[in-house]
C-alpha positions as CSV (number, residue, x, y, z in Angstrom):
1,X,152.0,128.0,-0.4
2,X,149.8,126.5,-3.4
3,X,152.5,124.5,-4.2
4,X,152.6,122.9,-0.9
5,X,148.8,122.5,-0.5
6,X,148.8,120.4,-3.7
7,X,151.8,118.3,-3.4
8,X,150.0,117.2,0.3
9,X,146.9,116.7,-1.3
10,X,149.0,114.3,-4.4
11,X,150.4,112.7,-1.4
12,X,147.4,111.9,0.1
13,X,146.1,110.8,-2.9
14,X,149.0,108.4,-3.8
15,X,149.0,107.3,0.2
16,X,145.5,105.8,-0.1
17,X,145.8,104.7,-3.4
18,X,148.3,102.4,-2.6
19,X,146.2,101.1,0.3
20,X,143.4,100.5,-2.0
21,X,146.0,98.1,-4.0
22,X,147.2,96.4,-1.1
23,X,143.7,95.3,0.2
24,X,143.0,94.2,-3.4
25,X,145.7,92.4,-3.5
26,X,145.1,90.5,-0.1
27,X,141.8,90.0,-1.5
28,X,143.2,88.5,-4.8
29,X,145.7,86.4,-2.8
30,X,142.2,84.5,-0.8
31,X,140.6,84.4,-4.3
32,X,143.3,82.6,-5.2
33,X,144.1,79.9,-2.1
34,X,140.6,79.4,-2.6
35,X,140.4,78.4,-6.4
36,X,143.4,76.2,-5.5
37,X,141.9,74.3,-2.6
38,X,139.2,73.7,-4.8
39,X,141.1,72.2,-8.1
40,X,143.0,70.3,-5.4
41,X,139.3,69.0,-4.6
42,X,138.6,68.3,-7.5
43,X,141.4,66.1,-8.4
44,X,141.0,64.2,-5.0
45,X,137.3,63.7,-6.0
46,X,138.1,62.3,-9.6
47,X,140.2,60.3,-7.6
48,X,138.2,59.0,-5.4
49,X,135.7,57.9,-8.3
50,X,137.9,56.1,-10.2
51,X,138.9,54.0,-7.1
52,X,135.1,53.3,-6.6
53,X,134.8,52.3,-9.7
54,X,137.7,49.8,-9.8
55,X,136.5,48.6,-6.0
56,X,133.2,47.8,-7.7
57,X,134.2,46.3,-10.7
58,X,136.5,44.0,-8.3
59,X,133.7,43.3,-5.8
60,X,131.4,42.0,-9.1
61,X,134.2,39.2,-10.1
62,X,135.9,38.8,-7.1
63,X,134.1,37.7,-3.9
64,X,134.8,39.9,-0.3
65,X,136.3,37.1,1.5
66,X,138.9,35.9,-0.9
67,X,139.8,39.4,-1.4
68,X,139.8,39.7,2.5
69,X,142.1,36.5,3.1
70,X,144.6,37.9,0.2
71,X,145.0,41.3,1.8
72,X,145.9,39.3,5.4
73,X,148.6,37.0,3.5
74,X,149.9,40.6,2.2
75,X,150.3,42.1,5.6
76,X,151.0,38.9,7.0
77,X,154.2,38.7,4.6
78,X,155.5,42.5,4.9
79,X,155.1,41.6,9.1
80,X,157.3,39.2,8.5
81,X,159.9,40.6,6.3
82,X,159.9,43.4,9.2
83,X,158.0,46.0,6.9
84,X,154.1,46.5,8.6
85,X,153.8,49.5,7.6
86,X,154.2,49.8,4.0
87,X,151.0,49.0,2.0
């Protein structure tokens, strides 16, 4: 009968146990999507910097409405060769 008592109580044990390493693990797994959503962030925002940077450098030496009248003879052209959407 002892036997029995402490097998159920090692089974109980071992039961919640594993529970307890299931929930940390789901909590490891939003840890996680969350670190990655944020290097992906970070990328997109280094990214986004460096294409500031070379729009501003361009606006300094290169005026808005020649760069405007170049980018209409681009999409002017693609229209043409039956490609409008490509850019």
């Amino acid at each position: 009968m002892e036997g029995a008592k402490i097998y159920a109580q090692n089974a109980i044990r071992n039961k919640t146990e594993a529970l307890n390493y299931l929930q940390l693990s789901s909590r490891l797994d939003a840890v996680i999507g969350r670190l990655d959503q944020q290097s992906k962030m970070s990328q997109v925002n280094k990214s986004m910097a460096g294409i500031v940077r070379t729009l501003t450098q361009a606006l300094k030496t290169t005026p808005l409405d020649k760069m405007v009248t170049v980018r209409w003879k681009s999409v002017n052209k693609r229209a043409v060769l039956g490609n409008p959407c490509s850019n």
